[in-house]
C-alpha positions in Angstrom: 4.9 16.3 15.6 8.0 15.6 17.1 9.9 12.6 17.9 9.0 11.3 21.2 11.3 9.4 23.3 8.6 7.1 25.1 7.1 4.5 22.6 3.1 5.2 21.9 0.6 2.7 21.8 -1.4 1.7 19.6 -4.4 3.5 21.4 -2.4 6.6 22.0 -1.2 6.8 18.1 -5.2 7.3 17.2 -5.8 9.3 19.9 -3.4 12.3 18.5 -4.7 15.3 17.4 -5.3 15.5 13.5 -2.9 17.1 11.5 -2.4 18.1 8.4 0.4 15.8 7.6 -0.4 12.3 7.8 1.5 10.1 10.1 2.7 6.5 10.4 3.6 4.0 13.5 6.7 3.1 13.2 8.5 0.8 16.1 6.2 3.0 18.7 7.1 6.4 17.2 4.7 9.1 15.0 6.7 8.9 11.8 5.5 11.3 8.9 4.8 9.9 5.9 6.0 11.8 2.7 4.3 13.8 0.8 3.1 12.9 -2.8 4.5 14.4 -5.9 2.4 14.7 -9.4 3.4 11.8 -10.7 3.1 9.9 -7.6 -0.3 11.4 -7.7 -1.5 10.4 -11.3 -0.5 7.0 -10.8 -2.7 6.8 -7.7 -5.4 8.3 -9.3 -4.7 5.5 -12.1 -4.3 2.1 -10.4 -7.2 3.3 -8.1 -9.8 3.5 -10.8 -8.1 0.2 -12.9 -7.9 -1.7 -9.8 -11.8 -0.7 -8.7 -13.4 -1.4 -12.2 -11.3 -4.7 -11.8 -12.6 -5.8 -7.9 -16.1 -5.0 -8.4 -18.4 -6.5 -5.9 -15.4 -8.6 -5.0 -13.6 -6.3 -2.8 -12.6 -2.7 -1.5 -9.8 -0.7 -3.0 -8.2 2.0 -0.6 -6.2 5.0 -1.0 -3.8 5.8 2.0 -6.1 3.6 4.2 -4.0 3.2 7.2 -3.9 -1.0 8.2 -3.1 -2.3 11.7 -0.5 -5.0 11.5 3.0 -6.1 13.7 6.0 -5.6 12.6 9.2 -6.7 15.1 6.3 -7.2 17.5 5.3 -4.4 17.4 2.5 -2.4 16.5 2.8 -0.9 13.1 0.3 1.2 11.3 1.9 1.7 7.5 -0.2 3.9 5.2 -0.1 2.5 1.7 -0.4 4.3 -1.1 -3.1 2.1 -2.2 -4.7 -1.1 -0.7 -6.8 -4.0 -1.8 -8.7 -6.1 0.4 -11.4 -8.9 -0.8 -14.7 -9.0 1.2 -13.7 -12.5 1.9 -10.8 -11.4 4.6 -12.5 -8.1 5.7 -14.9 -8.7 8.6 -18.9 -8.0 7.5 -18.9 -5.9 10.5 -16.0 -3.8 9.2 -18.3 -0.3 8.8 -16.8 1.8 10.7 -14.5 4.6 9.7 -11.3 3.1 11.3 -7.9 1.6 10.1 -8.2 -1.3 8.1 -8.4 -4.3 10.7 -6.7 -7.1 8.8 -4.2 -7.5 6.5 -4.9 -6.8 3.1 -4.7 -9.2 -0.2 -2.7 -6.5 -2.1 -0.5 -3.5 -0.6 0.6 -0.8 -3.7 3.7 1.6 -2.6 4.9 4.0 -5.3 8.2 5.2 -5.1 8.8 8.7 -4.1 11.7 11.0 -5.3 13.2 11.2 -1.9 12.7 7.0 -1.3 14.8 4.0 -2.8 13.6 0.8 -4.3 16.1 -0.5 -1.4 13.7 1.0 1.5 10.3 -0.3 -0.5 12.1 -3.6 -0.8 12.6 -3.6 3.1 8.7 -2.0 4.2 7.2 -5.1 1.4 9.5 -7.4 3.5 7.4 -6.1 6.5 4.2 -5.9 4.8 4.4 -9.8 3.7 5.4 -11.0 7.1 2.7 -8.8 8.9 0.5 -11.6 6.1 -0.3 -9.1 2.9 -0.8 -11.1 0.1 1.2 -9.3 -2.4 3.3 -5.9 -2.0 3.5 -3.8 -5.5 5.9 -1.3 -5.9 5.6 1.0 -8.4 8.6 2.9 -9.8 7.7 5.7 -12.6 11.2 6.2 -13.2 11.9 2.8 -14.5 8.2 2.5 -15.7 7.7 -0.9 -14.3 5.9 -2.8 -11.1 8.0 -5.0 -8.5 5.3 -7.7 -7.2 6.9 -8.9 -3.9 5.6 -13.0 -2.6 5.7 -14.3 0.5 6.6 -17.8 -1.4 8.3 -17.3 -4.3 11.2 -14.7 -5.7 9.8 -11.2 -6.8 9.2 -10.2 -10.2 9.1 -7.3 -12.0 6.9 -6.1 -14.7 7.6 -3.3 -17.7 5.6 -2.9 -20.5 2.6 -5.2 -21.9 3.6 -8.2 -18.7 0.4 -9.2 -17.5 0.0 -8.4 -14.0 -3.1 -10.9 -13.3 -3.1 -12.8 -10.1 -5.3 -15.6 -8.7 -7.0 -13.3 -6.1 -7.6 -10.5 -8.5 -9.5 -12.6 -10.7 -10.0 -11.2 -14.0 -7.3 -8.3 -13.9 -6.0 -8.0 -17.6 -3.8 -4.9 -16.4 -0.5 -4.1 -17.7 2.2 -1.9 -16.3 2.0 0.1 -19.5 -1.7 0.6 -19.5 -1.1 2.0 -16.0 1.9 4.4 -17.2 -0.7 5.5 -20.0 -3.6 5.6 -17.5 -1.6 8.2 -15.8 0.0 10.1 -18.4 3.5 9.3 -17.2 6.1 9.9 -20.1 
C-alpha cells in the first residue's frame, strides 16, 4: 500500500482492503509494520502463554491486537506485539471483533533486527502518553526487558529480576524464564 499524500481517518484506515501485510496508523498514513523474525517469533509465542497462565480470569492477553489511541492528536493505531488489558479497563460490551478500544495495562514490543532500542524508546514514549500502563521492550540480543513508567525512570531487567507488578498480580516471571521459555541462546 502506498504512501498517500492525503491523511486517512480513522474510519477510512479500517475500511482498507485486507492485505497480507499488516498495517499501522501512523500520523494519518498506512505504515507497514515489520515483519517478525524466529526469534521475534519464539518470544511471542513465550510471553503469550507466561503472561496468559499469569492473567487468568483477570484479563485478556493479545497478540498484534491493534489498539486505538492519539498520539500528537492524532489518531494512532499501533499494533503491539503483545498486549495486556485487565477486564477492569475493557468495556463488558467489548465482544466484538474490532481494535482494542482503550488503552491497555501492559503494551510488549520486541525488538526487531531492522529496529533500535532508540525507536522502541520513542513509540513507549507514545504508548504511555496515549495512557498504557506499562510499555515492555524486549531485546533478545541483550537478553533483557526495558519496562517503561509513566511516573518513574525505566528499568531494565536481565536474568532472574523479578518482573512482578501491582496490576499483574501474582506474576513471578523473570526475563530468563522468558529467554528459556523461548529457546533463545
Amino acid at each position: 500500500m502506498p504512501q498517500t499524500k492525503t491523511q486517512l481517518t480513522l474510519e477510512e484506515f479500517f475500511a482498507l482492503p485486507e492485505s497480507d501485510i499488516t498495517y499501522e496508523l501512523v500520523d494519518g498514513q498506512a505504515q507497514p509494520k515489520m515483519s517478525p523474525k524466529r526469534f521475534h517469533s519464539r518470544l511471542t509465542l513465550a510471553l503469550s502463554l507466561l503472561l496468559t497462565q499469569s492473567a487468568q480470569n483477570r484479563g485478556e492477553v493479545g497478540i498484534e491486537w491493534a489498539v486505538t489511541l492519539t498520539r500528537n492528536g492524532k489518531d494512532w493505531v499501533p499494533i503491539p506485539d503483545l498486549l495486556y488489558i485487565s477486564y477492569s479497563r475493557l468495556p463488558d460490551d467489548t465482544i466484538t471483533d474490532e481494535a482494542c478500544p482503550v488503552p491497555p495495562d501492559l503494551v510488549i514490543e520486541i525488538i526487531s533486527p531492522e529496529q533500535t532500542f532508540a525507536q522502541m524508546t520513542e513509540k513507549a514514549a507514545d504508548y504511555l502518553t496515549a495512557g498504557v500502563l506499562r510499555v515492555w521492550v524486549v531485546d533478545a540480543k541483550a537478553k533483557a526487558i526495558t519496562i517503561f513508567y509513566p511516573d518513574a525512570p525505566l528499568q531494565t531487567k536481565r536474568g532472574n529480576d523479578s518482573l512482578a507488578d501491582f496490576f499483574l498480580e501474582g506474576l513471578q516471571l523473570t526475563p530468563q524464564q522468558i529467554f528459556q521459555q523461548a529457546g533463545i541462546p
